[in-house]
N, C-alpha and C positions, 0 to 999 in steps of 0.2 A: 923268247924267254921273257920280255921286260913287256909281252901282249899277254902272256901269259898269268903274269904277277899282277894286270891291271887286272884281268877276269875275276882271278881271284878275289882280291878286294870290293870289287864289285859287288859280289855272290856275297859277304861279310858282311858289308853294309846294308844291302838288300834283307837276309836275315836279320838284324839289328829291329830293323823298319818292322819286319812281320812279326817280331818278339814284343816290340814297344804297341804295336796295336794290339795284338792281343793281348796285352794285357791292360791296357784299357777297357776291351770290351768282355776281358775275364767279371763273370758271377761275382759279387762281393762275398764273402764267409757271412750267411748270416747268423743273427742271437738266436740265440736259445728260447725256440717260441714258448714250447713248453712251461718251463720256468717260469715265465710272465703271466703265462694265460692263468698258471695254478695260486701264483700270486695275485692276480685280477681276480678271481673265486676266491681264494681266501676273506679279502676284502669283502665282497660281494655278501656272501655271508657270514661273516661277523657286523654287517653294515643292517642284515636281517635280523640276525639274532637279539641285537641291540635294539631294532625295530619290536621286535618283539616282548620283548622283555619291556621295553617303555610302554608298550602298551595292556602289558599284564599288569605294569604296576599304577598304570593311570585306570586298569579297571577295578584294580584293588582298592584304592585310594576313591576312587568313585562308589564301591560297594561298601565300604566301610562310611563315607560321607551318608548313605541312604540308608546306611545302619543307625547310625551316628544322630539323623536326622528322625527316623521311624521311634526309635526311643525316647529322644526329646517330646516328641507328639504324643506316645504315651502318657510320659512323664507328668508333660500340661496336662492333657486330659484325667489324668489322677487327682492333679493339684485344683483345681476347677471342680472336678465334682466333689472333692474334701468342702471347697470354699463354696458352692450354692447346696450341699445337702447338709452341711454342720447342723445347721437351721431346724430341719428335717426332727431332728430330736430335741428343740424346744417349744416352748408354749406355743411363740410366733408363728409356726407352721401349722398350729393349730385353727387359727383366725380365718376364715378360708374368704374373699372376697364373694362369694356367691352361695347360695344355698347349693346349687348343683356341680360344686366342688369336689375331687376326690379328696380324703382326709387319710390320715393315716390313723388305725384301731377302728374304723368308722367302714360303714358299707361302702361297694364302692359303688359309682353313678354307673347304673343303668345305661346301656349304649345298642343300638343296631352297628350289625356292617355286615360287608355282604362277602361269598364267596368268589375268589377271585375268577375259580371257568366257567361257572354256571350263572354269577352273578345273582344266587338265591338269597335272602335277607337273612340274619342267625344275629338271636340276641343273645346280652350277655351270660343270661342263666341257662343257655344251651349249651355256652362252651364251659363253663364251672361245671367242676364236678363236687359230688357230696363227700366233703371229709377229705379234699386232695387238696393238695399244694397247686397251684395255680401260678404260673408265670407267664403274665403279660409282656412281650415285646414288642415297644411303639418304636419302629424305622420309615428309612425310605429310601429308595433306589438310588438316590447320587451317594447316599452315605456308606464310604469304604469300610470305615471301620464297622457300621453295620453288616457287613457282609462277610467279613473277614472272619467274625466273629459265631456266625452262622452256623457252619459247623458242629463246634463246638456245645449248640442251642441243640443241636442235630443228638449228639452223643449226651447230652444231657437229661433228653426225654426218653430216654431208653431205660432211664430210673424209674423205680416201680413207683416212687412216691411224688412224684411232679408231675407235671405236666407243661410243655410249653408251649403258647401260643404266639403267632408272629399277626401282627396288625399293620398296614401300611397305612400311614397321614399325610391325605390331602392330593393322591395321584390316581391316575387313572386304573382302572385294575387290571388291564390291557399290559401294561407298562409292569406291573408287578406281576403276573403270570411268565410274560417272559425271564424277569430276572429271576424267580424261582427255580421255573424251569430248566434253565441255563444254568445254572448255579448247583442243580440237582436237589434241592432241599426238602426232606421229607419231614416237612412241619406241619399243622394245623394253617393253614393262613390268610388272612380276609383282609379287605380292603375299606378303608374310611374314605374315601372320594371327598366325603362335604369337609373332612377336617375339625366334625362337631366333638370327634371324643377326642383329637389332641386336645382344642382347649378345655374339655372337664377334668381332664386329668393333669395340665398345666405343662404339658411335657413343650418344655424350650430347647431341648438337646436330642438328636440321636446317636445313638440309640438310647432310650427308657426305660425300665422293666421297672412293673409294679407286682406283688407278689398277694395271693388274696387264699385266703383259706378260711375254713368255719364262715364263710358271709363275709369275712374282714379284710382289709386292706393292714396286711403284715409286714408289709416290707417294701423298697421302693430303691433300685439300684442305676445311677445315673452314667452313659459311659460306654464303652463296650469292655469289658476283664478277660481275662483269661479262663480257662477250666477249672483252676483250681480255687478260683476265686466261687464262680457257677458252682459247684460242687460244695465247697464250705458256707454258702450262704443257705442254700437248698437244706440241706444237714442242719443249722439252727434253726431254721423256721420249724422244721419236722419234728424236731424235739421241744419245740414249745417256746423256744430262749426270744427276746427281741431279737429285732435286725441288729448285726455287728455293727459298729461306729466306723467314720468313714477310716481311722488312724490304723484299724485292724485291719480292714479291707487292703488296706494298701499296703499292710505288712506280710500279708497270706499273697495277693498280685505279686510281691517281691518274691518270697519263696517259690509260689511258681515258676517265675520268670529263671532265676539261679536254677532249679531242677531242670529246663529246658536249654541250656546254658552247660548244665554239667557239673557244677560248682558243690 
């Protein structure tokens, strides 16, 4: 009996031992991956979306700056041509340093240039025409705003009573074929290589437009404008009136600008 009772307790302890290991080497309950992982994505993307959105608004803020900026450049270039063409309507622009001067009311100088794919020579009284409006524009290929503006020059000549001519100063005509062509522009346009008709016609800025009708030099717009500016100068020369002054110009460039705007 008393071998009996040892067994016993034996077997007790024995089980004791196999309960206490295993449960050492019992699996732990694990967390709740799920929950983490949807919480880790959460994260994840609100970490995007914030990504996001700072970068919408540093291109907003970027696009508004180059807004901000393309107007100011306007702007000056408004202010600039009010301040070297004021002049333009007194005596003083009348005094010309050279005999071979353009003048304004006065013919204008005589000039060669040549076609930009054939490179054929065409003087100035092959491109005037008898009893038309005549718009000369003096550019050149680095100049944006000349380009920009082009268009614009494009849809303008589509007027039965104008005509417009594009002239490049002082570039190869190589060099001006291709930006035409690239550009698509279906204008008249020739090339001055030597740069002898920028200086008769005194152009220091581009883009230039000088405006010639009846034999005369009528008008003279310093700058690149808008359409609606193109269209209301075109409009007073054809009815006879002088060139608008520069306070007008810039008051017509405004209303365009607000009708494009929405305003």
């Amino acid at each position: 009996m008393k071998r009996l009772h040892t067994i016993i307790i034996a077997l007790m302890l024995a089980g004791a031992m196999v309960f206490t290991a295993c449960s050492k080497d019992a699996p732990k309950e694990e967390k709740p991956v799920e929950q983490t992982e949807t919480k880790t994505e959460e994260k994840k993307d609100d970490k995007k979306e914030e990504s996001k959105e700072d970068k919408k608004e540093k291109k907003d803020e970027k696009t508004e700056e180059q807004k901000k900026k393309e107007q100011e450049e306007r702007m000056a270039a408004r202010t600039k041509y009010i301040e070297t063409t004021k002049n333009a309507y007194s005596e003083e622009f009348t005094e010309l340093e050279h005999a071979d001067k353009a003048e304004m009311g006065g013919a204008p100088v005589d000039f060669t240039v040549k076609t930009i794919d054939e490179g054929k020579e065409v003087k100035l009284d092959q491109i005037l025409a008898s009893g038309e409006l005549v718009q000369l524009n003096f550019f050149q290929t680095w100049c944006s705003y000349c380009i920009k503006e082009m268009p614009d020059l494009v849809e303008l000549n589509k007027r039965d009573d104008i005509k417009v001519v594009l002239i490049d100063s002082g570039e190869k005509a190589s060099a001006v074929k291709t930006l035409i062509e690239g550009q698509q522009i279906d204008l008249p346009v020739f090339s001055d290589e030597s740069g002898d008709v920028n200086k008769s016609y005194n152009i220091g800025s581009f883009p230039s437009n000088y405006y010639i009708k009846d034999g005369k030099i009528v008008g003279q717009l310093f700058g690149a404008w808008n359409d609606k500016v193109l269209n209301f100068v075109a409009d007073e020369l054809n009815a006879g009136n002088p060139m608008p002054d520069p306070d007008k110009l810039q008051e017509v460039w405004q209303q365009g600008e607000d009708e494009k705007a929405g305003k």
